[in-house]
N, C-alpha and C positions, 0 to 999 in steps of 0.2 A: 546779062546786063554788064556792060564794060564797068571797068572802074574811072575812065576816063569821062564818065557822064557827068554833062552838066550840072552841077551842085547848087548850082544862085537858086535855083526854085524846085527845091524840093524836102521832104519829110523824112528825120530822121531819127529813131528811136533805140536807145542802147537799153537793153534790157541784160541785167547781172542776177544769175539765182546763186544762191549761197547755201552752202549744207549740200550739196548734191548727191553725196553719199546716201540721203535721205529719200531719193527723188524715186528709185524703183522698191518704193517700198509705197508709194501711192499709182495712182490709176491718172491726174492731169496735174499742170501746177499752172497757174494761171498768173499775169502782171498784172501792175496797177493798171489800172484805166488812162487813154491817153485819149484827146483830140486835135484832129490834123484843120488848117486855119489854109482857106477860111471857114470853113463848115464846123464851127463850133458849138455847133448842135450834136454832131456825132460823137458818139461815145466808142471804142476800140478798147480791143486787151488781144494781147498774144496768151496762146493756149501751148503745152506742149503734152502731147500723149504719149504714156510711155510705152504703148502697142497696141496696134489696130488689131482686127482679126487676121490679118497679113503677116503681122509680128512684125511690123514695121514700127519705129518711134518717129511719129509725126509731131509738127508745128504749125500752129491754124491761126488765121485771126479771125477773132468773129466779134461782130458787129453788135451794138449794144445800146446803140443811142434808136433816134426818131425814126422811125417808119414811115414818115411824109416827108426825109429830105429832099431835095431836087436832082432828079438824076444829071449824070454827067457822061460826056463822051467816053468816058472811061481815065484809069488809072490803074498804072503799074507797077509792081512791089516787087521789092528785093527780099528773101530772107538769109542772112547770113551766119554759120557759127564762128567765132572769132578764136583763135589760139593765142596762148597767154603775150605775143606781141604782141596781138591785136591785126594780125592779120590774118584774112578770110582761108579757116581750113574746107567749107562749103558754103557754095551761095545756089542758090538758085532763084529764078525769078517766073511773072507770069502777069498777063494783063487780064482784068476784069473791068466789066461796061457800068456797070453804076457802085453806088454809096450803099444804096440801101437794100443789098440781099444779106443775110444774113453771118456771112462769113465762108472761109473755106481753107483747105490745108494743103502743104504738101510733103507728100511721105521724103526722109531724106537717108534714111540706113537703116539697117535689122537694128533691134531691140537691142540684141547682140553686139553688134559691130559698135554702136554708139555707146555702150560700158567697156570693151576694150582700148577705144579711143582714149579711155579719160583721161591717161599722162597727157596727151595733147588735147585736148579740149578742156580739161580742168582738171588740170595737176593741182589746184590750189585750195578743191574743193567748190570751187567758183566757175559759172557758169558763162559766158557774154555772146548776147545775141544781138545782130543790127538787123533791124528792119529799115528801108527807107520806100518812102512811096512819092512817083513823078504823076500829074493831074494831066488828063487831054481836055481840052478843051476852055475847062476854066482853070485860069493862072493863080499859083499859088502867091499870097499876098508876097512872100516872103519864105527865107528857108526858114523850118521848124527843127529844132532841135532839141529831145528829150531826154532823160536820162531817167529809170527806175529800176529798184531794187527789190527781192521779193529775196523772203530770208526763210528758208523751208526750217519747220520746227517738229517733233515729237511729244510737244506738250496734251495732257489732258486732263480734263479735269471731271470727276464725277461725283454726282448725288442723287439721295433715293427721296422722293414723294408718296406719302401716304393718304391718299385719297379716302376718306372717313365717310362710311351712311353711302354708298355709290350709289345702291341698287335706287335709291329715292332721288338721283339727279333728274330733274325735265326738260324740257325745251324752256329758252329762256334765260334758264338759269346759270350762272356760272364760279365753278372754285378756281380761287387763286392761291398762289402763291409765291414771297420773295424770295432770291436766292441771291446769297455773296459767295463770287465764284473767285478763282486764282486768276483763271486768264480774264476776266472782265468782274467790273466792280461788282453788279449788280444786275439780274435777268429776274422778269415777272414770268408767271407759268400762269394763262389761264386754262382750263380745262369745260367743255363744253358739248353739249349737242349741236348739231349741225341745223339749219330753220327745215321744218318741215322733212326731216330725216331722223333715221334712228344711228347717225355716223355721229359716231365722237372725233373733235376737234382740238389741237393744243396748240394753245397760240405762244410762242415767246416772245415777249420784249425784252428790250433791252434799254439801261437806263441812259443816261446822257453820258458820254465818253469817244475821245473822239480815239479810236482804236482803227487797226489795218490788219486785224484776222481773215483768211479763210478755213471758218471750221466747219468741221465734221460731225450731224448727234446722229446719235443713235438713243431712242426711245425705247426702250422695254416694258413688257409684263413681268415681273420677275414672281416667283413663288416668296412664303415667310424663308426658307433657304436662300435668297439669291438664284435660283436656276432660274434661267430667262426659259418665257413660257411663250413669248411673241416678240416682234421684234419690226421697228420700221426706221428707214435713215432720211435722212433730210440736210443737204448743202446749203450752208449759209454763208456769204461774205458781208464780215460784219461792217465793211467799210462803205458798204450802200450807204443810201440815204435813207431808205427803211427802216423804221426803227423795229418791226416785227416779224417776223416769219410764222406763217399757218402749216399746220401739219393735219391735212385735211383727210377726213374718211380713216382718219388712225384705226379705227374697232368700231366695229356696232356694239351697241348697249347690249341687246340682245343674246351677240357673242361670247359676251364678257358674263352676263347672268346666266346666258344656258352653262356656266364650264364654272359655277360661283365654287366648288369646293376646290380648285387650282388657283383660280381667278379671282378671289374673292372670299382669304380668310377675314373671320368676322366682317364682311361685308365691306373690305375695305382694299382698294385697286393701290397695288405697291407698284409703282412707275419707275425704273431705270434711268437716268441720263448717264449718260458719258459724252462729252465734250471735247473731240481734239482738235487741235490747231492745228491745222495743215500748214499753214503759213503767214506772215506777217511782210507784206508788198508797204513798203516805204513809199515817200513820197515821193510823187513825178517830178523832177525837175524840169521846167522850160529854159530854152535858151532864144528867144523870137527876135524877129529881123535879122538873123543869122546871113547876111548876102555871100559872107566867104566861107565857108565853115574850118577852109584851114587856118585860119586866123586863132580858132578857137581849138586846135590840137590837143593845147593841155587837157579843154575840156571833155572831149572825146578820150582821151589816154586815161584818164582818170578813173581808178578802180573806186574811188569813192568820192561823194561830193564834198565838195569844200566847205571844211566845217569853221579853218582858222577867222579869226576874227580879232579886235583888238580885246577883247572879254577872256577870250577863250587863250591868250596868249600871257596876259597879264594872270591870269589864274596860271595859269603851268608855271609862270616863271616864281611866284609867290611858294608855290608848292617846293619850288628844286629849291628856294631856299630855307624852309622847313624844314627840309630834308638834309639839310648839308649843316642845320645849326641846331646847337645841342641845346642852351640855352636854356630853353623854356618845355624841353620834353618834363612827360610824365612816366616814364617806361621806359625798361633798360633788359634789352635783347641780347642774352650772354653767349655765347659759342665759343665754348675754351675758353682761351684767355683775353679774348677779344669784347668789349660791350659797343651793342649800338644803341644808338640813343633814339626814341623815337614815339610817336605819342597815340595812348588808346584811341582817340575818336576816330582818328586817318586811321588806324590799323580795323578798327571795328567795322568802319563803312566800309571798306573795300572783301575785309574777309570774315566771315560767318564763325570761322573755326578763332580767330582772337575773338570777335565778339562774345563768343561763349565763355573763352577766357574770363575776361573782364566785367562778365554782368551775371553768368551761374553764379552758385554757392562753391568757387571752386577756388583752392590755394593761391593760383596766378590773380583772383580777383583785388588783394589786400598787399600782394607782391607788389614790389617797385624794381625789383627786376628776374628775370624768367629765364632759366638756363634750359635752352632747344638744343635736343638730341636730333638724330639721323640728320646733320645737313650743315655742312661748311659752312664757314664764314663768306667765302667767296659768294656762293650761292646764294644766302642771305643778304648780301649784300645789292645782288641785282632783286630778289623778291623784293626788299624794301623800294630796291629805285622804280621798277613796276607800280609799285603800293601809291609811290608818292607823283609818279610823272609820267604814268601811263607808257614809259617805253622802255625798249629793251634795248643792253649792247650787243653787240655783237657777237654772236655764239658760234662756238667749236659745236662737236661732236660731243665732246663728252661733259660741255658746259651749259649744255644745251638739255640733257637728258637729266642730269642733276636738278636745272631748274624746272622742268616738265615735272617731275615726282614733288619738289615743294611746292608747285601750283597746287599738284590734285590733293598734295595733303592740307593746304592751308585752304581749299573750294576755291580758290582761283579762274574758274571756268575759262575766262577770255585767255590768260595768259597760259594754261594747260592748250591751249586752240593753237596759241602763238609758237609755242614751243614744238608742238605736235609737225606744224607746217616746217618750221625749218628742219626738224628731225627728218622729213620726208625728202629735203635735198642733200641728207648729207647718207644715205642708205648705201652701203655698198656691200660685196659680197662678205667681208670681212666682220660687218655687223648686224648683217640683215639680223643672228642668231639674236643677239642680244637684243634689238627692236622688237621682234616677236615677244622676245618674255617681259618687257616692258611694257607695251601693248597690253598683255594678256594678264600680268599684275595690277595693271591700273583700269582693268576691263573697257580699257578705249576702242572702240568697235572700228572705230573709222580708221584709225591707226595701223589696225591689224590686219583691215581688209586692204589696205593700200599694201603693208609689211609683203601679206601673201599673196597680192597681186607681183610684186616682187619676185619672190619665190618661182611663182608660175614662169616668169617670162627668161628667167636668170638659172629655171632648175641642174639644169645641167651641169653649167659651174659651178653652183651652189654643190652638190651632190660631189663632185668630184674633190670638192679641197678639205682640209683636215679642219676649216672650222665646223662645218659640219660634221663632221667625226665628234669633235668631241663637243658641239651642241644633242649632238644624238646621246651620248654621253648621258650628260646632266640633267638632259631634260627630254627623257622619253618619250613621255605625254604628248606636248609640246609635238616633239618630232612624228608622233604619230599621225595628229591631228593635221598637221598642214602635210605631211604626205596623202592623205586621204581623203582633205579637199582638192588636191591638185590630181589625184587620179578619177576624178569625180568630174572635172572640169576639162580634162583631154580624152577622156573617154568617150 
């Protein structure tokens, strides 16, 4: 498909994944749900696999909405990967005859070749895909233009169920149970026979909350030890309109009683959850009547949707002067001979590690002012401006790395992220060494695999110059480890 195609009447969808670091450590990641106008009965999500039986990493869209839409002469789709200008590192395209088959994909590189890729395709951590699709036959009202975000996560969360008297459940019957989870407020468990069958059934609900999970359970039989004695999984995307999900034919009763001295101390079925989050797909943004879409550049360019507003402006600005007036603080931040001034409730909300401070049974609680070791003034003094206005200055190399270790020790997570990313463009042979044990001191997994992707591609001059000498030196370990992923990796 040229890039010189007609744009007044056609469909287009930016799709941005985040955490990609995370991504071949799952089997698909899917987007928010979109619909192309005028068929706004259809329902759409971009699918990406991360290897076929081919060992190929495929991207699919498959189809989600009505199954009695009206067929169409057809229409034709782009899929694009974007590099961090935002201009296309692969496209390919392909026409299909109606709305309502079910979906389809096309393979675009080895599994392989698309994690070697990742300085260019997401050096940033960050993913950006353009779908755009043109109509035969029936005219699009208008261009469409979407924008969503899916935020790949590691979260999970688990709990055990002690099903009481089992061997006496019947048909009919059903136990329940509430559960308050981390990732979601609240999920019901009912537990059941199936009508007219000896299969057990587990139904979950969930309570009212509007959330954008897709998670992962996995259901167990587990022994009084914990050793899982059975085991079944079950896909949910909790941002359906579903409020329930059935996990049908789990076990026969039968199953469960014939094995009751494994299955059934004191007669009582101990049930496993584990609950991860695969990911959290943000809202779709529309952009509709779009007739020019260059008009709309910025919005297309935009790694994130536009959040400023006159609320959200007046609050930062109220913040930076809280932060700049001493006045009315309650707390006094010492570093040498330096005090900042500055107040628990901002420092509580933002970080876990003051909170504790200021509300354990702990010295700093009764303190009016608190002398911090391991970490300059200077440092401090961008932690605080983070703390109070959400941004960062400008970072060096080695101002940068200062403030990355007073994130991870104050649980900073975002600004540990922030730090991490500009670390990533200031890498060069001279410090890859010290990147690694920074990395590896703050067990930042994404850090390091970026570090020794480094390594890999640089080994040669890495190898040849005397900072290597004497990181071999100091840090043996260290130097062992990454020689021996990297001979692991060219072999």
């Amino acid at each position: 498909m040229s890039e010189t195609f007609d744009f007044s009447k056609s469909f287009t969808f930016f799709w941005t994944v985040k955490n990609m670091h995370q991504f071949f450590e799952r089997e698909y990641v899917y987007s928010p749900c979109f619909c192309v106008q005028p068929y706004t009965n259809n329902l759409w999500c971009l699918i990406i696999r991360k290897e076929n039986p081919r060992g190929y990493t495929e991207i699919g869209l498959q189809y989600l909405g009505d199954q009695n839409t009206t067929e169409t002469n057809g229409f034709e789709c782009e899929i694009s990967l974007l590099k961090s200008d935002s201009s296309a590192f692969w496209t390919e395209s392909g026409r299909r005859k109606i709305f309502s088959q079910r979906g389809f994909s096309f393979l675009f590189m080895k599994k392989d070749d698309f994690y070697n890729f990742k300085h260019i395709l997401y050096p940033y951590d960050t993913l950006t895909i353009r779908f755009r699709l043109w109509c035969f036959g029936t005219e699009l009202q208008a261009s469409n233009l979407c924008y969503g975000v899916t935020k790949l996560t590691d979260d999970i969360d688990s709990f055990f169920w002690s099903v009481r008297n089992f061997s006496s459940l019947e048909t009919g019957q059903t136990r329940s149970r509430s559960v308050k989870m981390k990732l979601y407020p609240s999920i019901t468990l009912n537990l059941s026979l199936m009508e007219g069958s000896d299969d057990i059934q587990i139904e979950i609900t969930k309570g009212y909350s509007k959330v954008e999970f897709m998670t992962f359970w996995r259901v167990s039989i587990v022994d009084i030890f914990g050793k899982i004695l059975y085991q079944k999984f079950i896909l949910w995307d909790l941002s359906e309109k579903k409020n329930s999900i059935i996990l049908q034919r789990f076990i026969k009763k039968s199953e469960v009683v014939a094995k009751k001295s494994s299955y059934l101390p004191y007669d009582t079925l101990i049930l496993a959850f584990d609950c991860e989050c695969l990911q959290k797909s943000m809202n779709v943004f529309d952009f509709l009547g779009t007739d020019n879409l260059e008009e709309n550049r910025h919005k297309l360019n935009s790694k994130e949707p536009s959040l400023n507003n006159s609320c959200t402006r007046s609050l930062r600005v109220d913040l930076i002067n809280l932060f700049k007036e001493s006045a009315i603080s309650d707390i006094n931040l010492k570093v040498g001979s330096e005090i900042f001034p500055a107040h628990k409730a901002i420092l509580s909300a933002r970080s876990p590690v003051f909170k504790a401070m200021f509300t354990a049974n702990m010295k700093e609680k009764k303190d009016t002012c608190i002398e911090l070791e391991d970490i300059e003034s200077e440092t401090l003094h961008r932690l605080l401006l983070y703390i109070y206005t959400d941004t960062i200055e400008d970072l060096q190399y080695k101002t940068a790395t200062a403030l990355y270790s007073a994130a991870d020790k104050y649980h900073l997570i975002a600004l540990r992220k922030k730090c991490s990313e500009i670390l990533k463009t200031k890498i060069s042979i001279s410090n890859v060494g010290e990147m690694l044990v920074l990395a590896d001191m703050h067990s930042d997994r994404d850090l390091k695999s970026y570090v020794e992707s480094f390594f890999l591609e640089h080994r040669f001059e890495i190898f040849r110059s005397t900072h290597w000498d004497n990181f071999r030196k100091n840090h043996l370990s260290l130097a062992s480890e990454i020689m021996h992923n990297i001979l692991l990796k060219i072999m």
